[in-house]
Phi, psi and omega in degrees: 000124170316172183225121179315144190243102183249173183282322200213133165257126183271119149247141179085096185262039128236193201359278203317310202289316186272339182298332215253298182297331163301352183242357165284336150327291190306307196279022172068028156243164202268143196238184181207127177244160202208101158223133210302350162066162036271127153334152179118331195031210191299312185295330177282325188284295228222036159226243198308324165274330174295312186325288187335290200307319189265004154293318180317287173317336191263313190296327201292320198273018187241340179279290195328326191267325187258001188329290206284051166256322176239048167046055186217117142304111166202174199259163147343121168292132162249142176255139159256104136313341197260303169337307177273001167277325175255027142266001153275326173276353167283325204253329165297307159344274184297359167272316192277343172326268226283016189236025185288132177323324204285327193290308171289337169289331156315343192256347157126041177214128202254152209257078194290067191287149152136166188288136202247195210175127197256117178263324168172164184010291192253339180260135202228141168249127169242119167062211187269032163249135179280102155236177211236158159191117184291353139218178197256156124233154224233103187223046200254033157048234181191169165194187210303152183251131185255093165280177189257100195237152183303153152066041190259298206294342187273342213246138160299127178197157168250133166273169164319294206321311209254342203289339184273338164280001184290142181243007164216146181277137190276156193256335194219092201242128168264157187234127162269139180108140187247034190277205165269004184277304169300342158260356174277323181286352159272339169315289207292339179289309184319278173350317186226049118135325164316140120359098170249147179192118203274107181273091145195175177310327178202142156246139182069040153342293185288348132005140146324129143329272203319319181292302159269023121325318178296300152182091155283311170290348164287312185232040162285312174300319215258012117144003185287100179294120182292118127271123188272038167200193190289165186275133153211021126226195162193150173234175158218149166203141166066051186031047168225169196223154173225107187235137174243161197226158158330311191285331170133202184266160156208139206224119180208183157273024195214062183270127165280116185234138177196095197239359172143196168226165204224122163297139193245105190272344188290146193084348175254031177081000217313298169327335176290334208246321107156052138317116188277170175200163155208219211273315209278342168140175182281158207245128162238149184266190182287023150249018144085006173272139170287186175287343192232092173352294202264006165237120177244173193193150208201150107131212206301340182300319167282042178046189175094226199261158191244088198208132156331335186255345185283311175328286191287351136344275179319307194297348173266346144336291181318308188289318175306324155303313208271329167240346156244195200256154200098214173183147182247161175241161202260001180264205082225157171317329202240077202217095191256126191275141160214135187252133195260037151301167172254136335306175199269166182217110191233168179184150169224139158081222206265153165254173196289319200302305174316325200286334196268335182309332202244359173214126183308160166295344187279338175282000188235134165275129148202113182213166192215173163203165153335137189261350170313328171269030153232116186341312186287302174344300209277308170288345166279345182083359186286060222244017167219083197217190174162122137274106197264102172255175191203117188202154183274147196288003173251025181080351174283141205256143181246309194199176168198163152189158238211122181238100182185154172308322185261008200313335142343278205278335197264330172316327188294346149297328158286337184287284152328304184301314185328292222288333193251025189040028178305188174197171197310327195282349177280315175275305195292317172292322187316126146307105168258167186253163186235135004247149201226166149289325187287011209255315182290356150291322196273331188286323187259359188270308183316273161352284227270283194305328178273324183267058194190303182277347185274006176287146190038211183291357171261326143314259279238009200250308173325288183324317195294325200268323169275354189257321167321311201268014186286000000 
């Protein structure tokens, strides 16, 4: 029997995998997209959308509790985990309606479920099924990374994968890991109503210095307790967990390890296919091509930062290198990160530390202020925030970084200028409207371009030149 023949095999449908078929769909080639399903991968089931959603659930119920601060009466919040479980699989739902197979083979791609697999190069078994394509893209994401601390494996716990099906609130959730999965969800327990207590060394490590400090005292005020150093066994009895550290012990009924995710290569033949990997992930050059030319591979499976938008970025870079003529590069500079605590924690680009390794000092702008000076802050109540840029003295923007409730929504603006070569005096001159969050970017683009022009002989040439016209 013949084996169906496509331009491009899609493996993997989430993020990276439906951006890279719809647009491999638009330029008119026949595609076979392939997964081991539920369609969605990670951001949709057991990441970006459920977390959100119970950050949500977590806000009302951290406004509900702070009401009367602002002369609003109300009683003690009760929380229903079974509630908020099915209004977190409601919000999975209504995301996952428009990416259902039947709904993408309308749209001209045919829809593989089953584990998938490199029979050699060009040949892939999905489930007891064969096809053939003349090129691959590799899009099978990541998943919990489980570190090896003794007796771990005998004990219950949950990762991202379980953690989102829980149906009772803990009275007591310890979290291992400071990354962002683990603070944004030790933040949503605290919030509704649990005991926390975060076992690792820094939260948010790759961070500003100055951004975690900032909070650790956010969530030192919201009562989340610190073990400052590593897990380094656990045990359980009598339906409690106990993990010890240098630091000392901390024991509850809920554990969370949340320690990064690991790419995930296993299973997919990559030797059949004469794909390189290693642990850290499949090896890509800087057009997103594997060791074996006509198969690329994008989003979390090649290691490097891990975010639901670089993924699906890249995967359309990918088709786009793999069907037209030319190459696109699978990085950019202007690549903005965000951890979805309260207030929010956003950064793009160079942090002050990377920037002084790689440019001299005399060559760098760097300031920051308070986010309290900026007005909407101060009517949102949002008084524990700061903005940071890193920039070069001519003004080309290097980096930021944003502590703040929109801080999300307001990095994105330094991301466009990064991405469109603006410079501060580009932000500073922009009319923002008032009052914003974004209006403390133009306030601090400001500040950082006029004490930049007032300098040296170009100060004294202005002045000299305003006092003529005086």
């Amino acid at each position: 029997m013949s084996k169906p023949e496509y331009d491009l095999a899609i493996i993997g449908a989430g993020a990276s995998g439906l951006i890279a078929a719809d647009f491999a769909v638009q330029l008119g080639a026949r595609i076979a997209l392939l997964d081991k399903g539920p369609i969605g991968g990670d951001c949709t089931w057991t990441g970006c959308v459920p977390s959100k959603s119970l950050i949500k659930v977590a806000m009302v119920a951290h406004h509900a509790r702070n009401a009367a601060r602002y002369g609003v009466a109300t009683s003690e919040p009760v929380v229903d985990m079974s509630t908020v479980r099915d209004y977190l699989h409601a919000t999975i739902q209504q995301i996952y309606k428009p990416t259902e197979p039947e709904t993408l083979s309308k749209k001209g791609m045919d829809v593989l479920i089953g584990a998938t697999r490199f029979l050699d190069p060009h040949t892939l078994e999905v489930g007891t099924q064969q096809i053939r394509a003349k090129k691959v893209l590799i899009n099978t994401g990541a998943e919990p990374r489980i570190p090896q601390i003794p007796s771990l494996a005998n004990i219950p716990y949950s990762t991202y994968q379980q953690i989102f099906g829980n149906d009772r609130l803990p009275e007591h959730l310890l979290v291992i890991g400071g990354g962002p999965i683990g603070c944004e969800l030790a933040q949503a327990y605290r919030r509704l109503g649990s005991r926390v207590t975060v076992i690792a060394e820094h939260l948010l490590p790759r961070e500003e210095p100055e951004v975690c400090e900032l909070l650790n005292r956010i969530f030192a005020q919201a009562g989340i307790e610190r073990q400052v150093a590593r897990a380094e066994s656990v045990h359980g009895a009598a339906g409690a967990v106990t993990v010890h550290t240098k630091a000392g012990d901390a024991t509850g009924d809920l554990l969370l390890v949340a320690t990064g995710r690991t790419p995930l290569v296993r299973g997919l033949g990559l030797e059949a296919a004469n794909v390189r990997y290693t642990k850290n992930g499949i090896e890509v050059n800087q057009f997103l091509q594997t060791s074996t030319k006509h198969i690329y591979a994008s989003g979390d499976v090649i290691g490097g930062a891990q975010f639901s938008h670089l993924a699906g970025w890249q995967g359309f870079q990918a088709v786009r290198n793999a069907l037209l003529p030319g190459n696109n590069a699978g990085t950019s500079p202007a690549m903005p990160h965000i951890t979805f605590t309260s207030p929010e924690v956003a950064q793009i680009g160079m942090t002050e530390e990377v920037a002084r390794q790689k440019i001299a000092a005399k060559d760098l702008l760097i300031k920051s202020f308070d986010i309290s000076k900026v007005d909407r802050a101060v009517n949102e109540d949002d008084r524990l925030g700061l903005i940071k840029i890193v920039a070069r003295t001519n003004g080309v923007i290097l980096g930021a970084s944003i502590v703040g409730e929109r801080a999300g929504e307001t990095i994105t603006e330094i991301a466009v200028a990064m991405r469109n070569k603006l410079k501060l005096s580009d932000l500073a001159a922009t009319i923002h409207p008032y009052p914003t969050y974004s209006t403390g970017i133009q306030l601090l683009a400001t500040k950082m371009a006029v004490e930049q022009a007032f300098k040296g002989t170009s100060g004294k040439v202005i002045r000299g030149f305003s006092a003529l016209w005086r």
